[in-house]
VOGU-3710 file (C-alpha; in Angstrom, 3 decimals, decimal comma):
1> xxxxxxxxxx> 136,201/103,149/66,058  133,527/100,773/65,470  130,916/103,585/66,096  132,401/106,086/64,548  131,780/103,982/61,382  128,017/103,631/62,595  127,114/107,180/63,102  128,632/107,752/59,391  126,779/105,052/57,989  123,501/105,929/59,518
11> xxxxxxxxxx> 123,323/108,997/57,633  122,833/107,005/54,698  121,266/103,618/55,490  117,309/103,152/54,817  115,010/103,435/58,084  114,472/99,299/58,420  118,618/99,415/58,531  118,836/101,835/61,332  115,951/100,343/63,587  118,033/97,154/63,357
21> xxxxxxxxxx> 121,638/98,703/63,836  119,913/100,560/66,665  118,385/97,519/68,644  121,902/95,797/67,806  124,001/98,504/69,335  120,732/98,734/71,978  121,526/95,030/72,771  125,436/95,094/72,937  125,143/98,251/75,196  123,489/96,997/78,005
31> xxxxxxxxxx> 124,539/92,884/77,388  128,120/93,209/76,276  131,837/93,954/78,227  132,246/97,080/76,708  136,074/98,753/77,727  135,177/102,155/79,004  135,731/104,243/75,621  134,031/101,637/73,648  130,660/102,032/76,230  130,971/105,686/75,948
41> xxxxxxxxxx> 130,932/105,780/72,688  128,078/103,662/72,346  125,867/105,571/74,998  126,170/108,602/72,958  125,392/107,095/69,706  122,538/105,943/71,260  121,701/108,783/72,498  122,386/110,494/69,156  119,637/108,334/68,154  116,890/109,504/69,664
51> xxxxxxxxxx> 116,935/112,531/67,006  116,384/109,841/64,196  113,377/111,331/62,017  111,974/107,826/62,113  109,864/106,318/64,992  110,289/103,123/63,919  114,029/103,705/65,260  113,150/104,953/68,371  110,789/101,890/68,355  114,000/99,786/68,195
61> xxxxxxxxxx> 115,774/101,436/71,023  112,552/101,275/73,497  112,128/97,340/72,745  115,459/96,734/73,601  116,308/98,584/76,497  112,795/98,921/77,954  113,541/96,105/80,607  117,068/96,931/81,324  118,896/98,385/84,503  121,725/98,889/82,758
71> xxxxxxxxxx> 120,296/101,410/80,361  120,937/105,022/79,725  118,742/107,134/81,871  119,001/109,706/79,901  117,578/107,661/76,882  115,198/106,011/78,522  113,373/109,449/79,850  113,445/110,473/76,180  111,626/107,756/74,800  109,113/107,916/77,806
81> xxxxxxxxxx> 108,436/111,388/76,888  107,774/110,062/73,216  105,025/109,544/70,964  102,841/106,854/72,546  103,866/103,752/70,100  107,549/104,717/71,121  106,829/105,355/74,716  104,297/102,209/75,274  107,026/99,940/76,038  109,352/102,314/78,411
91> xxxxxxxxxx> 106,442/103,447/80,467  104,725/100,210/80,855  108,061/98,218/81,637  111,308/100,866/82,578  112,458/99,664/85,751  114,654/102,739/85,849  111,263/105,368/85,665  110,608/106,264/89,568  107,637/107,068/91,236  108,235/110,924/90,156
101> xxxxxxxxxx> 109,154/110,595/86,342  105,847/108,051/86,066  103,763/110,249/87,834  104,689/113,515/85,942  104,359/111,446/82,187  100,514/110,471/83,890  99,860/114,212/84,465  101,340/115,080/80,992  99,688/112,412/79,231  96,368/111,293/78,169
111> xxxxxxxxxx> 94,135/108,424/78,470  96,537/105,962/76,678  99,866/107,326/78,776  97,883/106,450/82,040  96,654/103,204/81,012  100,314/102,205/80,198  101,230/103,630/83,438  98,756/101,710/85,436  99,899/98,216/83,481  103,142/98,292/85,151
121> xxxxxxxxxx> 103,982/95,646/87,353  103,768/96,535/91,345  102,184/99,727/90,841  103,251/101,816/94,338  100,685/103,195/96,337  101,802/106,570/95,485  101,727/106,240/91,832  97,836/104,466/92,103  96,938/107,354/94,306  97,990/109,806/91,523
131> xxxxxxxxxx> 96,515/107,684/89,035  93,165/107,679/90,753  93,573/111,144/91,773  94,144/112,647/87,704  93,563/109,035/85,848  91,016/108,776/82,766  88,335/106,269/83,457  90,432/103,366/80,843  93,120/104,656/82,839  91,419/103,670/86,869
141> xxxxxxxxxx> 89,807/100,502/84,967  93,675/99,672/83,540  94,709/100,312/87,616  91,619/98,015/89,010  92,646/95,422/86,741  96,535/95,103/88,159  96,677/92,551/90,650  100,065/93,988/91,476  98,627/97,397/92,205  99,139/99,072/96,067
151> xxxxxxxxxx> 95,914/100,622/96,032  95,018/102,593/99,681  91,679/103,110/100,956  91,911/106,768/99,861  92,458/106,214/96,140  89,454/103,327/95,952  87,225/106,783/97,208  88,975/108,929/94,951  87,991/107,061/91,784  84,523/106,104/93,252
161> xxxxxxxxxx> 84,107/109,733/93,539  85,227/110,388/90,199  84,057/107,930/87,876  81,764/105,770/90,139  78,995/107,328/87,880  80,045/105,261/85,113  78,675/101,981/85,027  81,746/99,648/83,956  83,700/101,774/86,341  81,679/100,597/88,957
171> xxxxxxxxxx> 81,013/97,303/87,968  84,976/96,822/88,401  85,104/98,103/91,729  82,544/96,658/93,088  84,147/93,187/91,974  87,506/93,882/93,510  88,348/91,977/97,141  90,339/94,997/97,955  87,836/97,144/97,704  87,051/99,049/101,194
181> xxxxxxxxxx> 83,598/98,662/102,609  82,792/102,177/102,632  83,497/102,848/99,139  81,328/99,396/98,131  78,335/101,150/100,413  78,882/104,674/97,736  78,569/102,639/95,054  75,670/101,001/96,243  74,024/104,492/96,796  75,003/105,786/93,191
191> xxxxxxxxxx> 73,940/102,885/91,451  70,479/103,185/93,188  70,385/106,771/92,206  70,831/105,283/88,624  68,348/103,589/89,096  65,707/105,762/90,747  66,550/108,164/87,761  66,256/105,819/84,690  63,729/106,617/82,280  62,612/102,902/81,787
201> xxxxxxxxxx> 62,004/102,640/85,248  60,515/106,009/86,039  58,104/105,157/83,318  57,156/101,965/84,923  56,684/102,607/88,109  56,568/106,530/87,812  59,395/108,835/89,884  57,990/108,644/93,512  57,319/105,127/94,049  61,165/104,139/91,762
211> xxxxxxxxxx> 62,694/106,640/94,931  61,312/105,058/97,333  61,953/101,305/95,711  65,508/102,287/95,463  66,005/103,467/98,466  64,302/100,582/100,234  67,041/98,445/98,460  69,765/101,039/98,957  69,025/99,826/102,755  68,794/96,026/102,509
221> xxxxxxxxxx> 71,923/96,465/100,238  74,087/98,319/103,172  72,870/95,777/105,705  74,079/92,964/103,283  77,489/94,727/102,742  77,925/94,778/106,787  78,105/91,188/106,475  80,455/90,945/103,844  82,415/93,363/105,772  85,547/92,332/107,870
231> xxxxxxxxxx> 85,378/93,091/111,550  88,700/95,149/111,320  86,883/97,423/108,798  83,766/97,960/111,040  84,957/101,288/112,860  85,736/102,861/109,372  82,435/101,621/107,624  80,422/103,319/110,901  82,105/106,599/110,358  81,413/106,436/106,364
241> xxxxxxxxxx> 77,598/105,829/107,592  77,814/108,594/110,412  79,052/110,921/108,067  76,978/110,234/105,453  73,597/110,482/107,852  73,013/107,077/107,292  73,221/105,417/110,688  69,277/106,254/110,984  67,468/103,937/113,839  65,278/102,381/111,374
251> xxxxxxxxxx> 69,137/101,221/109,662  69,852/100,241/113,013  67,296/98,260/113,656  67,681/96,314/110,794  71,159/95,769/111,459  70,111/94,182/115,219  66,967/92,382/113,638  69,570/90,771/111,212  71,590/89,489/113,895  74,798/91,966/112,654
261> xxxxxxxxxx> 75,655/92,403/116,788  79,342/92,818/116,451  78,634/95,868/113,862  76,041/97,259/116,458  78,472/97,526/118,910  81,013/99,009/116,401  77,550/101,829/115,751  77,778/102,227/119,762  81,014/102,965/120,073  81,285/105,324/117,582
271> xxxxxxxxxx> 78,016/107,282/118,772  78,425/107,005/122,753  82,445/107,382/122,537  82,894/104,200/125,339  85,323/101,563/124,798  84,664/98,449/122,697  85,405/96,301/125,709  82,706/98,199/127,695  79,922/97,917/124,663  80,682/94,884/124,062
281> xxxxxxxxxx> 80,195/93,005/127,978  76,716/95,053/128,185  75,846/93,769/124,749  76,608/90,374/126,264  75,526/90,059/129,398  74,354/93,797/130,000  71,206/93,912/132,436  68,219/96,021/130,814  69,053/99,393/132,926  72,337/99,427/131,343
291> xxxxxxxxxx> 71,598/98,229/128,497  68,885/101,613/128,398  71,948/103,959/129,438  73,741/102,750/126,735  71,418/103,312/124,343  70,263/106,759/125,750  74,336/107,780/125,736  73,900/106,861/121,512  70,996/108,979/120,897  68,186/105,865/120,157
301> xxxxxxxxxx> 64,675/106,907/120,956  63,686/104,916/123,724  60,931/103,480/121,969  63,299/100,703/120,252  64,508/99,905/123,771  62,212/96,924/124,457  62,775/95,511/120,572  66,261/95,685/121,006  66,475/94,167/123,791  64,289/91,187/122,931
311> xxxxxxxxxx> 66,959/90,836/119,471  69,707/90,960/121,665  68,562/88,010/124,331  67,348/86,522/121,376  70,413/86,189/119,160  72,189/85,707/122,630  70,605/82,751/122,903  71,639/81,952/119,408  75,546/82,469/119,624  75,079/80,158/122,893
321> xxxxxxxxxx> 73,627/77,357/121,213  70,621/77,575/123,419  68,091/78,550/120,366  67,891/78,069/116,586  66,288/80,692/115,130  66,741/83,588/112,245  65,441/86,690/110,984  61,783/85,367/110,244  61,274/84,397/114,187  63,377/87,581/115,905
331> xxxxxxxxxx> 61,726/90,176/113,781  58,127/87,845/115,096  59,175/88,230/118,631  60,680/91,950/118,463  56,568/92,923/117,240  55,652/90,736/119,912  57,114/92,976/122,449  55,399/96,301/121,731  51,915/94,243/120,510  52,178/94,522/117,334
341> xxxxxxxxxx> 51,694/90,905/116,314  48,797/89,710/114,520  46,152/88,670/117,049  47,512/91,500/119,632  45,986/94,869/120,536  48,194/96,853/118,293  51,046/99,086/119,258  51,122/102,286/121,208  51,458/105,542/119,120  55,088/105,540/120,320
351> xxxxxxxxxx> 55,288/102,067/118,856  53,369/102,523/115,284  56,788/103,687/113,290  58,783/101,189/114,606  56,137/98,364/114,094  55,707/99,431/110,503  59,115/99,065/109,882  59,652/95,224/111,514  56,503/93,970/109,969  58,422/95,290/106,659
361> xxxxxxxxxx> 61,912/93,288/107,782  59,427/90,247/108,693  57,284/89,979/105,366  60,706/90,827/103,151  61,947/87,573/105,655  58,970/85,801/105,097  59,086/86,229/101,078  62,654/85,399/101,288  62,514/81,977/103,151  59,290/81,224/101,203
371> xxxxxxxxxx> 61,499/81,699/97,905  64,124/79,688/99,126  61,919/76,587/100,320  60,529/76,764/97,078  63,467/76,644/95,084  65,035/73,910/96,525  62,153/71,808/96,290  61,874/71,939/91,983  66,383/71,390/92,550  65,391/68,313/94,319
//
């Protein structure tokens, strides 16, 4: 009876009156013991009221049944389908919106429908996959943000694919701990290509020598990111590298020089197919023959055989406690052992690439220690 008087009245009543009989009825719906006819009633005048000419009403009904189980389905898919200012609060808080309905209203919507989308708390893995899959670049920045968010391996590439061009895209995914390492080392590459390719920088240094900067650092940046890497994610980082044509020697050796051992033997297993048990007792305690067959089954030109195995005994000796020692002194001793130290002959023509390279990894080492002595004496 009592709502048979509303839906007369409402014909009449001024719009601030009906957003407030709305959230009232709203309210008592979904908080009150309603007998059966009474709740009835009430869901279909609230349904009724999604045909109100007013938004403001609508409004109403999304505040106050936006966080509620107990709400009408029915209305609460209308007013996600809504204008955005009605549908804001249903699609950012509707516990009763699944997986499907949120996903469809993403597809449907726009920038500002997404971003809402991605706000919700526990976003599911599914629903971040579509998001980075079809999601505006407010709406993957929105999904990068949420803490809550389930977001697989898959959708980090997707978006890094999509939008990694864009820099505060990338900024926020390279500053996520979830981040995988593979996608980190593709944003590493594209923001060198930004690089290589900005006018400022091409006019400084002119096009050829801001490549070649670039992708000098694009190297020293990937051998950085294998330390920050876990060792769980080591087999998937190789095959990103592999597949990319990035596991080069000259990456390789870098990766040895810098003591990275555990990833090397993650690059061996992955290239030679043998188990990580097997790698990983040659890499150990391997004698030099096997250690050679080993490196033969990977493909490495059997010039780096000698270097590699000097790094190895080297940071062996290291991990043993037997030696202190670092970069600066390996990458010494690796020229050492194919005479390309100052004061020695020289290398062999076999040698002269590789030499060129670890004089490179030994000056950069050099400059690096240098800057850090030097720093720390104007802090003390």
């Amino acid at each position: 009876m009592v709502v048979a008087h509303f839906l007369k009245w409402i014909e009449t009543a001024r719009v601030a009156e009906r957003a407030a009989a709305a959230s009232a009825l709203a309210r008592a719906y979904i908080n009150a013991e309603l007998a059966f006819e009474d709740r009835c009633a009430a869901e279909a005048a609230l349904t009724l009221l999604l045909d109100d000419p007013s938004w403001k009403v609508r409004l109403a009904l999304a505040e106050a049944l936006s966080l509620s189980h107990a709400a009408p389905p029915q209305v609460i898919s209308a007013l996600a389908a809504d204008q955005p200012e009605v549908a804001a609060m249903v699609l950012a808080r509707s516990p009763l919106l699944s997986d499907g309905d949120l996903i469809d209203r993403a597809a449907a919507g726009d920038g500002t429908i997404q971003r809402l989308i991605a706000m919700r708390a526990n976003v599911s893995m599914a629903l971040a996959a579509a998001i980075a899959e079809i999601g505006e670049p407010e709406a993957c920045l929105e999904l990068l943000a949420n803490g809550s968010a389930d977001i697989a391996a898959l959708s980090f590439a997707r978006m890094a694919e999509r939008h990694g061009h864009l820099p505060e895209v990338r900024e926020a995914m390279l500053s996520d701990a979830r981040l995988p390492a593979s996608c980190r080392h593709t944003l590493l590459l594209m923001l060198g290509s930004a690089l290589s390719q900005s006018p400022l920088v091409v006019a400084l240094i002119g096009e050829t020598r801001a490549q070649r900067v670039t992708r000098e650092a694009c190297i020293k940046a990937s051998v950085s990111l294998v330390e920050g890497t876990a060792p769980d994610e080591y087999a998937a980082l190789v095959e990103h590298l592999r597949q990319r044509g990035e596991l080069t020697p000259g990456f390789i050796l870098r990766v040895v020089t810098h003591g990275k051992i555990d990833f090397f033997g993650a690059v061996l297993v992955a290239l030679t197919g043998h188990a990580a048990g097997r790698v990983g007792a040659l890499l150990s305690n391997g004698r030099d023959g096997a250690l050679a067959a080993l490196f033969r089954a990977a493909g490495l030109p059997i010039a780096m055989d000698d270097v590699l195995r000097v790094a190895l005994k080297l940071w062996r000796e290291v991990a043993n406690g037997r030696r202190v020692a670092g970069v600066q002194e390996v990458s010494w001793l690796m020229l050492k052992a194919i005479h390309a130290a100052p004061g020695q002959a020289g290398p062999s023509e076999a040698h002269r690439e590789l030499a060129g390279l670890l004089r490179a990894i030994h000056l950069d080492e050099l400059r690096a220690n240098a800057r850090g002595h030097a720093l720390a004496i104007a802090a003390a």
